[in-house]
C-alpha positions as CSV (number, residue, x, y, z in Angstrom):
1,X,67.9,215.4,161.1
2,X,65.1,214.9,158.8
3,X,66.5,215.8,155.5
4,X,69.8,213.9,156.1
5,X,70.7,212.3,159.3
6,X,73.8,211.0,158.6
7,X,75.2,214.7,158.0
8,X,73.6,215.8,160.8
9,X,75.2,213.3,163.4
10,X,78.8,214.1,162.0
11,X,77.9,217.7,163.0
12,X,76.4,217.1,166.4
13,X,79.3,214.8,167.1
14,X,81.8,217.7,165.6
15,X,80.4,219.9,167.4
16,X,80.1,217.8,171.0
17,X,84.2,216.7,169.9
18,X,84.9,220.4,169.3
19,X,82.8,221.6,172.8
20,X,85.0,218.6,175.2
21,X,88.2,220.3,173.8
22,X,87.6,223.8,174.5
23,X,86.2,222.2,178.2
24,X,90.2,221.6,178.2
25,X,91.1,224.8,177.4
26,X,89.5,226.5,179.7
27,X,88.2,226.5,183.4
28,X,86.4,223.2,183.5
29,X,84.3,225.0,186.3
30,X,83.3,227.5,183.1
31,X,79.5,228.4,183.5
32,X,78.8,228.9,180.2
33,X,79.7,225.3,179.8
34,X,78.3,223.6,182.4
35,X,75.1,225.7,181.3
36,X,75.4,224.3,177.5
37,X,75.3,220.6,179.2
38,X,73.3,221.2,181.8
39,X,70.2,222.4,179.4
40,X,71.3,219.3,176.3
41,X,72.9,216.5,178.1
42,X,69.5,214.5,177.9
43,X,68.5,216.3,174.7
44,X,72.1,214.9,173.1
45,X,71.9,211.8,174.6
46,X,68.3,211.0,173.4
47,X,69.4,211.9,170.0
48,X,71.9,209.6,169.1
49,X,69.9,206.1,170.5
50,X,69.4,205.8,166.9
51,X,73.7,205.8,166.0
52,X,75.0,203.0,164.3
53,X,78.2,203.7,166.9
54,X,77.4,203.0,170.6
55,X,80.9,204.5,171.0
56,X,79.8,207.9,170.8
57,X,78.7,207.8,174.4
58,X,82.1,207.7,175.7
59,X,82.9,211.2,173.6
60,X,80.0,212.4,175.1
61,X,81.2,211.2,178.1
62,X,84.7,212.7,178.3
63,X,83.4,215.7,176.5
64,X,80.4,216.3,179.6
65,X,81.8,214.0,182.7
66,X,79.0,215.7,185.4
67,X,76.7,213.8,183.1
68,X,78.0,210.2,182.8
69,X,74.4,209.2,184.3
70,X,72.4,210.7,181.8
71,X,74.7,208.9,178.6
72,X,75.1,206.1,180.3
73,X,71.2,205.3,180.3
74,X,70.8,206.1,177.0
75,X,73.8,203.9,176.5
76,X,71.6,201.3,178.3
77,X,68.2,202.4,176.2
78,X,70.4,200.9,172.9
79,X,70.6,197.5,173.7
């Protein structure tokens, strides 16, 4: 993030795009998962206040729905 933001939110949201997929791949109830969001749902939400996008919520929503609180205050932080 510090040496070149723009690349580093296309990977962050990559990799958020590429984690909600494999979420429908396999058990939605998959621990490792709801580990992964349970430890960086407020960590990735905090970290893109600053997107030019406010549409990246809903990918973090439909990639992490037990956390639609969490992104939806930071949603609410933007404005």
């Amino acid at each position: 993030m510090a040496i070149n933001k723009t690349r580093a939110y296309a990977n962050l949201l990559a990799a958020v795009q590429a984690i909600g997929g494999l979420r429908k791949r396999v058990d939605t109830r998959s621990l490792t998962l709801k580990t992964f969001f349970d430890a960086k749902a407020k960590e990735l939400a905090d970290v893109f206040l600053d997107y030019p996008d406010p549409g990246v919520y809903v990918i973090l929503n439909n990639a992490d729905p037990q956390h639609l609180r969490v992104y939806d205050e930071a949603r609410q932080k933007r404005k």
